[in-house]
C-alpha distance (Angstrom), angle and dihedral (degrees) to the residues before:
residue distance angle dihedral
X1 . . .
X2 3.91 . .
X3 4.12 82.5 .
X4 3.81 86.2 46.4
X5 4.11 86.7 53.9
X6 3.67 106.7 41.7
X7 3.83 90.6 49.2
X8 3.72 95.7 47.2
X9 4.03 79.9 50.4
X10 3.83 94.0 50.3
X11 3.78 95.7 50.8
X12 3.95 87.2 46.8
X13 3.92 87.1 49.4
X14 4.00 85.6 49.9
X15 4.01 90.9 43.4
X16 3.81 83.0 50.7
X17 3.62 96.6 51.6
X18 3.77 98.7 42.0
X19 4.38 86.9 54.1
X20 3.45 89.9 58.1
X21 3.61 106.1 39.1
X22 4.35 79.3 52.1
X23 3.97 93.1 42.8
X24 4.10 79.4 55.3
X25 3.55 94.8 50.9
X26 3.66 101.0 37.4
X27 4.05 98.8 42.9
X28 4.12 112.9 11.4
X29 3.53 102.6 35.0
X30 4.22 95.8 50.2
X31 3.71 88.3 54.5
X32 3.77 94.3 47.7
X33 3.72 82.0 48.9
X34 4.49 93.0 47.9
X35 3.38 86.3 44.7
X36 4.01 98.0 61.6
X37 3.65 87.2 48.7
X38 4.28 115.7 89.8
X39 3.42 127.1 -172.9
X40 3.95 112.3 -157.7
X41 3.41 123.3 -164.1
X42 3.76 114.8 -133.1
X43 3.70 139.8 174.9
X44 3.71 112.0 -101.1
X45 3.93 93.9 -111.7
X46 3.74 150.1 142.4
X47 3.84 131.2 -26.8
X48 3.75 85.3 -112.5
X49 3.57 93.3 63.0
X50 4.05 94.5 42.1
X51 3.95 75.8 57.4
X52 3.50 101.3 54.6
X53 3.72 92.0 35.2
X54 3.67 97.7 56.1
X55 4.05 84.1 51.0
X56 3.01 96.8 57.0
X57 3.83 86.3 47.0
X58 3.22 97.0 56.9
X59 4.33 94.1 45.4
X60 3.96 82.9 60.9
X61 3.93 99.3 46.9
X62 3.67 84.4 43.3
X63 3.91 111.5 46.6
X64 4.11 97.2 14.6
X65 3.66 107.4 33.6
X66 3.06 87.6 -114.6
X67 4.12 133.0 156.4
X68 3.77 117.4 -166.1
X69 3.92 116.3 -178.1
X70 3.91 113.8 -178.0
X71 3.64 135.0 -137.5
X72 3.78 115.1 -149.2
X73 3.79 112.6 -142.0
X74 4.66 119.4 -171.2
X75 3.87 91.4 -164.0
X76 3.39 129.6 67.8
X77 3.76 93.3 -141.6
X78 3.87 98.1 64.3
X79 3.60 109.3 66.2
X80 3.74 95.8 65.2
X81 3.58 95.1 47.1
X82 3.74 90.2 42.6
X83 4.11 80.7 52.9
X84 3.38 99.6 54.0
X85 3.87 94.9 37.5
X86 3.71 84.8 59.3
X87 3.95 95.8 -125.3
X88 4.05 77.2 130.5
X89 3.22 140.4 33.8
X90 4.27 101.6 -151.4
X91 3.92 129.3 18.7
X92 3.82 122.6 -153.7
X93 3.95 110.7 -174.8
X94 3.71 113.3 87.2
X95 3.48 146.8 53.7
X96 3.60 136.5 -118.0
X97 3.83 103.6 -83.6
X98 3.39 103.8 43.1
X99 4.01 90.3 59.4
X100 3.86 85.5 45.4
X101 4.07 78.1 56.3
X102 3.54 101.2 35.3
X103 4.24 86.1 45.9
X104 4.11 82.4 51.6
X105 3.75 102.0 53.4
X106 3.96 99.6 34.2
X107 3.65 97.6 41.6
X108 3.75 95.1 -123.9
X109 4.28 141.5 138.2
X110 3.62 102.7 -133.6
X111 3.71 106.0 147.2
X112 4.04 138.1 172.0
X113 3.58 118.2 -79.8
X114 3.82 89.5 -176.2
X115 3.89 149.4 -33.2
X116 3.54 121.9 -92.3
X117 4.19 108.7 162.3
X118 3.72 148.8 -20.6
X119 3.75 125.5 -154.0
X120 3.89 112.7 -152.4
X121 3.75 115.0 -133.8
X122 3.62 108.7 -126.1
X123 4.15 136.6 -147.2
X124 3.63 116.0 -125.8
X125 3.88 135.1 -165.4
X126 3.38 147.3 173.5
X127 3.79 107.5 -165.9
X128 3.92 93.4 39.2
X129 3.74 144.9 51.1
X130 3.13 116.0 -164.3
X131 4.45 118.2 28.2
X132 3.47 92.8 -127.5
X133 4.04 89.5 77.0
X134 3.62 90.8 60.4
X135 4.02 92.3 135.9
X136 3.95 107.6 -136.2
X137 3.62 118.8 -81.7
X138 3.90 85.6 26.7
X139 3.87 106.3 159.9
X140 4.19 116.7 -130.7
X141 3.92 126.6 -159.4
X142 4.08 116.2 -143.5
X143 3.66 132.8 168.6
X144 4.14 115.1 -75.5
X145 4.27 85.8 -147.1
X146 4.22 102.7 110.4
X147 4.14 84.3 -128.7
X148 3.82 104.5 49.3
X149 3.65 91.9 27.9
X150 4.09 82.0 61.3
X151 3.78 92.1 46.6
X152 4.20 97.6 47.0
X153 4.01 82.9 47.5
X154 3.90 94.2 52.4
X155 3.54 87.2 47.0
X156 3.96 97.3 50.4
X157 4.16 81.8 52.1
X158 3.99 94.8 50.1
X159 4.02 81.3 49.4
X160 3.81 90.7 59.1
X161 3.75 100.2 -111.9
X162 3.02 104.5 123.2
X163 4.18 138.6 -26.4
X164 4.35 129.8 -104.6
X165 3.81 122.4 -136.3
X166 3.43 112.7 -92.8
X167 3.58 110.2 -101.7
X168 3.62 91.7 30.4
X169 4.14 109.7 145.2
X170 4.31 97.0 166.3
X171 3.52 103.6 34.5
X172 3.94 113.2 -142.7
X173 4.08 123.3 -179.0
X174 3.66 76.8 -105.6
X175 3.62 89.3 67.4
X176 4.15 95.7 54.8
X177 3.88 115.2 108.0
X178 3.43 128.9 170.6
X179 3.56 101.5 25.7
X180 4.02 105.3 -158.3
X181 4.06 99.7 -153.8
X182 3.91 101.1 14.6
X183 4.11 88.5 -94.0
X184 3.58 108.2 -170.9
X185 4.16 114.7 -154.3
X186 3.90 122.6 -139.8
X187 3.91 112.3 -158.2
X188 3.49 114.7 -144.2
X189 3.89 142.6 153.3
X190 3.83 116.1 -70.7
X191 3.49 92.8 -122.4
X192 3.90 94.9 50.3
X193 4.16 100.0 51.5
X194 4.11 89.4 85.6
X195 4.27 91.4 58.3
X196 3.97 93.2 46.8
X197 3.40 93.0 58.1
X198 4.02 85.6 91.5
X199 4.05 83.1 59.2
X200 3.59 103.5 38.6
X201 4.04 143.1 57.2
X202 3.95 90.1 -122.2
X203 3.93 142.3 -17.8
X204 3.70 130.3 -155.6
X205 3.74 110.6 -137.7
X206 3.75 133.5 -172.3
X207 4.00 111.8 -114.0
X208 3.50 95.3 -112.6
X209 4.05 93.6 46.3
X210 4.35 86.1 57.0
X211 3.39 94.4 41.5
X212 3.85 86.7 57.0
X213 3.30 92.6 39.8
X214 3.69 101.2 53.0
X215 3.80 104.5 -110.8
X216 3.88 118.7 138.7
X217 3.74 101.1 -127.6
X218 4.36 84.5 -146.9
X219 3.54 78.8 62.9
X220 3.92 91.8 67.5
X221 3.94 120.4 125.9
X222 3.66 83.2 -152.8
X223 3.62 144.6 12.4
X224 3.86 128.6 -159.6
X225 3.51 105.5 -111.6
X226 4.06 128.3 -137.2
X227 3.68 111.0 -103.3
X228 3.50 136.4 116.8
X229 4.00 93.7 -73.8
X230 4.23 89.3 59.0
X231 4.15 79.9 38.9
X232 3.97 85.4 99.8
X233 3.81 96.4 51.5
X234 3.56 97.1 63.6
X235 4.17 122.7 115.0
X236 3.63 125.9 -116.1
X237 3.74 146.0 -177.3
X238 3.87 101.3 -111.8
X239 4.10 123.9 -148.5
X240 3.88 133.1 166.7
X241 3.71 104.5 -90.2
X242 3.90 88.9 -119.7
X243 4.30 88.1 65.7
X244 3.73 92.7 43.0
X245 3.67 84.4 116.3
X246 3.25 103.2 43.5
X247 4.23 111.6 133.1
X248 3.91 98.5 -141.4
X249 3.86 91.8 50.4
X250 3.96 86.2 46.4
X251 3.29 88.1 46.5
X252 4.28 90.2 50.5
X253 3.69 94.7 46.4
X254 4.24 89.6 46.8
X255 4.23 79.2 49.5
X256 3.69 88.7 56.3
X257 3.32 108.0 41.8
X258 3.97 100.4 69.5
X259 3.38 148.6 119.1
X260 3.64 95.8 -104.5
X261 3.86 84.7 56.8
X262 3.39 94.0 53.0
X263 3.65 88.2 53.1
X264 3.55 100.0 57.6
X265 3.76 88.8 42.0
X266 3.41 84.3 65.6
X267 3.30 103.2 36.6
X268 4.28 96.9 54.1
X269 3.87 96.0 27.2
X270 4.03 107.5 33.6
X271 3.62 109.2 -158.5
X272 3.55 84.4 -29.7
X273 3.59 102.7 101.8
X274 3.93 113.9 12.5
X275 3.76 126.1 -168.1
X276 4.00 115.5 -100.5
X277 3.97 105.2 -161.9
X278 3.83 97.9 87.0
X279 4.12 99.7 26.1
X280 3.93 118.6 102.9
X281 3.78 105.8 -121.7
X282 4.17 90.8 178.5
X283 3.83 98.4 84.3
């Protein structure tokens, strides 16, 4: 009988043992599994970017254990709502002031999870080389967009043409004192400021908008420089501010921010675009 009981006890002890090692396999070790996979929400984009993106990819699945799948996005308004939706986990597409905007108008707590790269707006011309020849009264084309109309204006300040009220966080032409050489400002779409510069002094044109155009960006009579005013026009890796501490999305930014980024930064962008995570923006 006491045989009987002690091996009706062992094969409950085994039946025990053999539930849980299941239950671990079937329920906790699947989410351990989800939760080292991140989708990140990117712009569809260049072949560049699939480059560096698949890098960094492959840094994460590599050193963190990490797998990052991608969903490609071709309007500007879907990866936020995609982030806070929670069809993905990270977004990688804009920079800090238009979540501060976005967060504004849709009532939302995205925030940065990290840095990743800024791409100085640049001043073109065709009649001069350098911006300090601007004669006086010398007209200048920037974007009509409130955001990049703020940037190209911060810019013309940090290149001495004039000064912004103090205080001044979207700078409009009604925001321009002290204008050095009488510089008058023509507002026109983003996309636009490369073809005027036939009719104007100088334009200030979006990266993407010269490289479309056909301007050499080394070719620049001025570029914006990084200090505390271009602080706001750096990219980030968004997440919801409740996942800010999430490991794996650590664990993506770390994968991002490297030196092999950096190289191929350089290497498909120039000075063009320049990584943001290590660069002092408080000068």
């Amino acid at each position: 009988m006491k045989r009987r009981k002690k091996r009706n006890a062992i094969i409950w002890a085994v039946v025990v043992v053999v539930i849980l090692i299941a239950g671990y396999f079937s329920f906790v070790r699947p989410h351990q599994q989800a939760a080292k996979t991140v989708t990140v929400g990117i712009m569809a984009s260049s072949k560049a970017d699939d480059k560096i993106w698949n890098s960094v990819a492959k840094t994460a699945k590599d050193k963190y254990g990490v797998t990052v799948k991608f969903r490609r996005f071709t309007d500007y308004n879907q990866p936020n709502k995609a982030l806070q939706n929670g069809d993905v986990d990270l977004n990688a597409f804009q920079h800090k002031l238009f979540l501060k905007s976005w967060n504004k108008a849709h009532h939302t707590d995205i925030v940065s999870d990290g840095d990743t790269f800024i791409t100085p707006i640049r001043v073109y011309s065709n009649k001069y080389k350098n911006i300090k020849d601007l004669p006086d009264g010398a007209t200048v084309a920037v974007p009509n967009d409130a955001t990049n109309e703020s940037r190209a204006l911060y810019a013309l300040k940090n290149a001495g043409l004039f000064k912004l009220k103090k205080g001044t966080d979207l700078a409009t032409v009604s925001s321009i004192t002290d204008k050095k050489k009488n510089i008058k400002i023509k507002e026109i779409a983003a996309d636009q400021t490369a073809r005027t510069l036939d009719d104007v002094d100088a334009a200030v044109v979006n990266t993407n908008y010269a490289q479309a155009a056909g301007l050499n960006y080394k070719k620049a009579i001025f570029v914006e420089p990084l200090n505390k005013d271009s602080a706001q026009w750096v990219n980030i890796i968004a997440v919801k501010k409740q996942n800010k501490n999430n490991k794996a999305y650590k664990d993506v930014v770390k994968a991002y921010q490297t030196e092999k980024t950096k190289h191929l930064i350089k290497k498909y962008y120039g000075s063009s675009e320049l990584p943001a995570w290590d660069r002092n923006f408080n000068k």
